[in-house]
ROSE-4610 file (N, C-alpha, C; in Angstrom, 1 decimal, always signed):
// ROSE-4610
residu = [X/X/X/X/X/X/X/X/X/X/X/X/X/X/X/X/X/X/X/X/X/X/X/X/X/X/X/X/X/X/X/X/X/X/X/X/X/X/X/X/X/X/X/X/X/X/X/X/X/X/X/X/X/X/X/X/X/X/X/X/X/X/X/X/X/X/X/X/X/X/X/X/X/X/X/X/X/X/X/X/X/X/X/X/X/X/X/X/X/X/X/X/X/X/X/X/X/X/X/X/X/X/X/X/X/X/X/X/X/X/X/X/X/X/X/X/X/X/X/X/X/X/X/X/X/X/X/X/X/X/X/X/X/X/X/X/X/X/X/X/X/X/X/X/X/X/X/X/X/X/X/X/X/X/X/X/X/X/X/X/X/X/X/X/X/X/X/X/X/X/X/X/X/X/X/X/X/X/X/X/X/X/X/X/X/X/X/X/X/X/X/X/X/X/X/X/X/X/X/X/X/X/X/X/X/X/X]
num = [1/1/1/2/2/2/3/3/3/4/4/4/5/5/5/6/6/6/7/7/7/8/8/8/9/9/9/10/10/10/11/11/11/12/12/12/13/13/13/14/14/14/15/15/15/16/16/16/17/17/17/18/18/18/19/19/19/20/20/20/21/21/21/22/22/22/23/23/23/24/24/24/25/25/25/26/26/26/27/27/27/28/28/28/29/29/29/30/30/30/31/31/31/32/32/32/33/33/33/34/34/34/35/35/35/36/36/36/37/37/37/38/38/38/39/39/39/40/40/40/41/41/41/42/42/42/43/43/43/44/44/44/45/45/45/46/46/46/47/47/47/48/48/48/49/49/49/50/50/50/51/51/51/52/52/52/53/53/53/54/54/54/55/55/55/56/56/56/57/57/57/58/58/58/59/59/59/60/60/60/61/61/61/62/62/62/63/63/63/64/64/64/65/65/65/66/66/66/67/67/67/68/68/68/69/69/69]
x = [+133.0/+133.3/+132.6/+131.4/+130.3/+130.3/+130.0/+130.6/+129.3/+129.0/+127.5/+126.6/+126.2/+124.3/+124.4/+124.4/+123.7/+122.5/+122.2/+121.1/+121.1/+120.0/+120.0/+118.5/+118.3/+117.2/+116.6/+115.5/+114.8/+113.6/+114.1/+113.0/+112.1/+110.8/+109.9/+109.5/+110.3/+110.0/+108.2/+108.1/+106.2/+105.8/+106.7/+106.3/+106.3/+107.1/+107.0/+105.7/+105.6/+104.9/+103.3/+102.9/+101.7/+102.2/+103.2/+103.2/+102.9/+103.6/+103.1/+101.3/+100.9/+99.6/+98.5/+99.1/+98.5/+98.2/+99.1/+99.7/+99.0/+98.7/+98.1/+97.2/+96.3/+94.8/+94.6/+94.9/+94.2/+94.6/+95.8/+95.6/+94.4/+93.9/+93.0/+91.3/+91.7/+90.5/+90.6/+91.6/+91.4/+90.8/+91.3/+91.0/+89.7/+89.1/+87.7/+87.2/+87.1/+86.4/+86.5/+87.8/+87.9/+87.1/+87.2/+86.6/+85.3/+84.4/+82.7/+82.4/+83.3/+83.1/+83.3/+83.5/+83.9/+85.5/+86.2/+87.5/+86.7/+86.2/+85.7/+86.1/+86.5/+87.2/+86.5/+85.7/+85.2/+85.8/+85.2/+85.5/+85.7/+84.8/+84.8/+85.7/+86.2/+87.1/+88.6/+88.5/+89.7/+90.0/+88.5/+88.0/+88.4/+88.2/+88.5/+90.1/+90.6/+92.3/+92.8/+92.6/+93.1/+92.7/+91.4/+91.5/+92.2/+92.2/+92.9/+94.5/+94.9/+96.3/+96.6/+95.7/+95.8/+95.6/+94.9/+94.7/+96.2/+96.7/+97.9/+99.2/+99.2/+99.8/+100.0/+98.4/+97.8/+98.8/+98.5/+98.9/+100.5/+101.5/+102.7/+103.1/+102.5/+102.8/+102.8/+101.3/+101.7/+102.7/+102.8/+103.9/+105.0/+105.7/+106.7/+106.9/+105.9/+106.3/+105.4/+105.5/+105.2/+104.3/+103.0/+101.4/+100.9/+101.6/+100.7/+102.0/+102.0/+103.4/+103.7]
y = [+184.6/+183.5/+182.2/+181.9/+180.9/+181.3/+180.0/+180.0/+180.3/+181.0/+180.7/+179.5/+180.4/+179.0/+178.3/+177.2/+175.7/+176.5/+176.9/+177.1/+176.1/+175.0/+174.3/+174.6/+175.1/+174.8/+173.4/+173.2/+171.9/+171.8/+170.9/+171.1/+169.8/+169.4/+168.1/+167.9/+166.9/+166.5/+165.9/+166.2/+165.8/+164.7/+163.4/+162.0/+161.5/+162.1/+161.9/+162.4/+164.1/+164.4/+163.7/+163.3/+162.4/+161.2/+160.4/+159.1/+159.5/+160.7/+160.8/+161.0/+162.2/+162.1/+161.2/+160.5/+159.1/+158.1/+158.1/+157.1/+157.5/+158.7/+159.4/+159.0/+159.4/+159.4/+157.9/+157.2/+155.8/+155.4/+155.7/+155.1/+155.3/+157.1/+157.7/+156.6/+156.8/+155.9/+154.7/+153.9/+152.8/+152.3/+153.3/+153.3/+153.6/+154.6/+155.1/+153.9/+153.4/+151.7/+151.1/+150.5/+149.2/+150.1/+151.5/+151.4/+151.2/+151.6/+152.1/+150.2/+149.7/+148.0/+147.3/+148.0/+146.9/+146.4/+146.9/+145.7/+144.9/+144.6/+143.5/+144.0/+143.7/+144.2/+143.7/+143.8/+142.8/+142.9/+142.3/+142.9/+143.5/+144.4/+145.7/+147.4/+147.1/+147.8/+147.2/+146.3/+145.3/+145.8/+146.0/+146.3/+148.3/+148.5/+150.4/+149.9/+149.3/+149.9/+149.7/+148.4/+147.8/+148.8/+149.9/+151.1/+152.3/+152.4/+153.7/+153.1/+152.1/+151.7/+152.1/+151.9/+151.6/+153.5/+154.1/+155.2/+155.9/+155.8/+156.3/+155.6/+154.9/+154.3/+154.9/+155.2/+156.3/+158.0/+158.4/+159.6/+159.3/+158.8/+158.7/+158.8/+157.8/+157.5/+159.3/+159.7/+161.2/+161.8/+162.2/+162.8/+162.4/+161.8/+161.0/+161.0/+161.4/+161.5/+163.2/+163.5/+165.3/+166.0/+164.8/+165.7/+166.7/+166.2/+166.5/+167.2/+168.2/+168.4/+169.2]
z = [+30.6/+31.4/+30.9/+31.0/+30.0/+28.3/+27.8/+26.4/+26.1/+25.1/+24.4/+23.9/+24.9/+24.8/+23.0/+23.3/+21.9/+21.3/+20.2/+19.9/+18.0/+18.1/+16.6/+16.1/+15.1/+14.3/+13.7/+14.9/+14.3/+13.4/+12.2/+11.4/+11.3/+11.3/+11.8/+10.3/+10.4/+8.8/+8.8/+7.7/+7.6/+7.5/+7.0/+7.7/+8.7/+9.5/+11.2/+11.9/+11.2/+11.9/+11.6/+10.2/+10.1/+10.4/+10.9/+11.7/+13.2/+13.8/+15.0/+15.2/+14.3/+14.8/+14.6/+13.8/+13.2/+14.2/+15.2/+15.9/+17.0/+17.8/+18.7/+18.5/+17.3/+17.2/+17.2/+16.7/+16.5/+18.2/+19.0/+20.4/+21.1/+21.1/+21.4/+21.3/+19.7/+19.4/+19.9/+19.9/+20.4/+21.8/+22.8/+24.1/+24.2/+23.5/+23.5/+23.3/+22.6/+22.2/+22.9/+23.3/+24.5/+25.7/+26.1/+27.2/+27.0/+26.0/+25.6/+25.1/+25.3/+25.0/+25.9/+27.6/+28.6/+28.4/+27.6/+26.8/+26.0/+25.4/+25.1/+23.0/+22.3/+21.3/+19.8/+19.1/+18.1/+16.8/+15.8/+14.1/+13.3/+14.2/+13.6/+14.5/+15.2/+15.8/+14.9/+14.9/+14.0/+12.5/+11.9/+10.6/+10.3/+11.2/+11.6/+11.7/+12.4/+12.5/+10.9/+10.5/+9.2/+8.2/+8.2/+7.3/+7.2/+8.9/+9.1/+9.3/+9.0/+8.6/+7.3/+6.0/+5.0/+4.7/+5.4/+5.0/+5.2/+6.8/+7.0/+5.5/+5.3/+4.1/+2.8/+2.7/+1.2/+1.6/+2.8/+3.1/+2.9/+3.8/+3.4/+2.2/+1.0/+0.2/-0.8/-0.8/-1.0/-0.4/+0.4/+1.0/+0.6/+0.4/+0.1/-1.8/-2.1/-3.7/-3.5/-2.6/-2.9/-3.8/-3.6/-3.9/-2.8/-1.7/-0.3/+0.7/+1.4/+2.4/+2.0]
């Protein structure tokens, strides 16, 4: 009487998934800071994102040419 259940195989491609945890962690870290700083946000919290941007960049970029993944 019911048709058979949807079933799809999802597969999480590995730039997502290091854009997602990428993305997590630096929020994480970011909050930890603004709170342990009152909000108050300086240079060097500035100076940490713009590396761990550049790092997430480095990583893609492997991945994406298939050293790494």
């Amino acid at each position: 009487m019911f048709p058979e259940p949807f079933t799809a195989n999802v597969e999480v491609d590995p730039l997502l998934a290091n854009a997602l945890a990428f993305q997590a962690g630096v929020c994480v870290l970011l909050l930890v800071a603004a709170a342990a700083s009152k909000f108050v946000l300086g240079r060097g919290v500035a100076a940490t994102l713009v590396i761990l941007y550049v790092c997430f960049l480095a990583l893609c970029l492997l991945i994406g040419l298939g050293v790494l993944g």
